[in-house]
N, C-alpha and C positions, 0 to 999 in steps of 0.2 A: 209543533210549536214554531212559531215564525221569530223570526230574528228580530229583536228590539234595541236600538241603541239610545238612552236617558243619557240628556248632558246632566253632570252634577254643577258642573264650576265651569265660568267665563268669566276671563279676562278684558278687563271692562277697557284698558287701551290696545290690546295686540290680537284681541279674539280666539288667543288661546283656549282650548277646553279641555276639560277631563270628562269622564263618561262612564258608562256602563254600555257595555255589547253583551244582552243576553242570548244564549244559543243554547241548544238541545242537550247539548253537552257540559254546560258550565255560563259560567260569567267570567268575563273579560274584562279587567278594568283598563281604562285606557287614559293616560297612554301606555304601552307595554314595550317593554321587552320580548321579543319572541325569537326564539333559540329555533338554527334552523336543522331540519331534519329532511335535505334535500330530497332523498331518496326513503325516509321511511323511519331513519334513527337517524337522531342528535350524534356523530362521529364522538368516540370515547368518554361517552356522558352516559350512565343508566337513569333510568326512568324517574329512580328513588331519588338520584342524585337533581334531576333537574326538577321534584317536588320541593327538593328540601331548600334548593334555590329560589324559587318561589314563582318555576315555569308557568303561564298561567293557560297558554296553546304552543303549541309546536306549527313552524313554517313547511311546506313540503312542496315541494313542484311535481304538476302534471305529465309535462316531457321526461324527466327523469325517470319519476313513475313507471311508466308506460314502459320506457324501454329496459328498465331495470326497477322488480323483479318481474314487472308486468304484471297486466290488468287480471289476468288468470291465476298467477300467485296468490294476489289481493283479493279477488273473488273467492278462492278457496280458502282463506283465512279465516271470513264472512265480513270483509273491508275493510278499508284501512285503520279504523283504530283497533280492532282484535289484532290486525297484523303490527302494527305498532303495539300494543299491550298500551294503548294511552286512551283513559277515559274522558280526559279533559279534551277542549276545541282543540282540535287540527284546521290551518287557513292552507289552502292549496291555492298555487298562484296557476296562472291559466298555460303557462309551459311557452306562452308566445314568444317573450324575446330569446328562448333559448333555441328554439325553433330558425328563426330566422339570424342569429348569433354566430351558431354549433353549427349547422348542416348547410348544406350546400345545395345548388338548385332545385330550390323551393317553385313551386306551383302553387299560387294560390287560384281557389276557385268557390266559387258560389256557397258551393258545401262544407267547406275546409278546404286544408293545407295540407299538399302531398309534401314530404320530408326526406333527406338524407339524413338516418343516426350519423353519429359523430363516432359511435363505438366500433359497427362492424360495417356502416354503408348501403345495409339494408335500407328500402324506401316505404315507408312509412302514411299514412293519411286519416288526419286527425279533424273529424266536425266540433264544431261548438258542443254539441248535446253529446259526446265522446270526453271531451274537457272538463263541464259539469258534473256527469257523471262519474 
């Protein structure tokens, strides 16, 4: 299924819009609220709690990801939403500005961005199709 986004309503003087984001996983209506779940969970929120709220996707970052619990955690799960327990859309943001933010002499090159974690120092190198993925 490929991603579809239907404006419903424009604002005929500021071009405000509302919409529909359809995904594999649910419908998005937009504009949203999205509760972030930097690392994989929404901090002292359960799952139940941010249905009843009327969560509609969960926010998560790549770099955080990666170095906590890592891609291997997540893999063995069978990805990230079995590992989240959330059937609804998950938006994963590409981990850039925290890359270049958080860690310290950064390389970039052709293929990616080699990194300093911010947690232990370890060096790190992250491709586009690593980020997707």
């Amino acid at each position: 299924m490929r991603n579809i986004f239907q404006i419903e309503h424009r604002d005929g003087q500021t071009q405000a819009r509302t919409g529909i984001l359809e995904t594999a996983h649910g419908r998005i209506r937009t504009p949203v609220f999205m509760p972030v779940g930097t690392q994989g969970s929404v901090k002292t929120v359960s799952n139940q709690e941010l249905l009843e709220a009327g969560a509609q996707v969960v926010l998560a970052n790549t770099y955080h990801l990666f170095l906590r619990p890592g891609e291997k955690v997540i893999g063995e799960a069978g990805g990230l939403h079995p590992f989240m327990s959330w059937k609804k859309p998950i938006l994963t943001d590409s981990g850039g500005f925290q890359i270049f933010s958080l860690a310290t002499l950064n390389k970039v090159k052709k293929e990616g961005v080699e990194f300093q974690s911010h947690i232990d120092g370890a060096r790190h190198f992250l491709t586009p199709e690593d980020v997707i993925r």
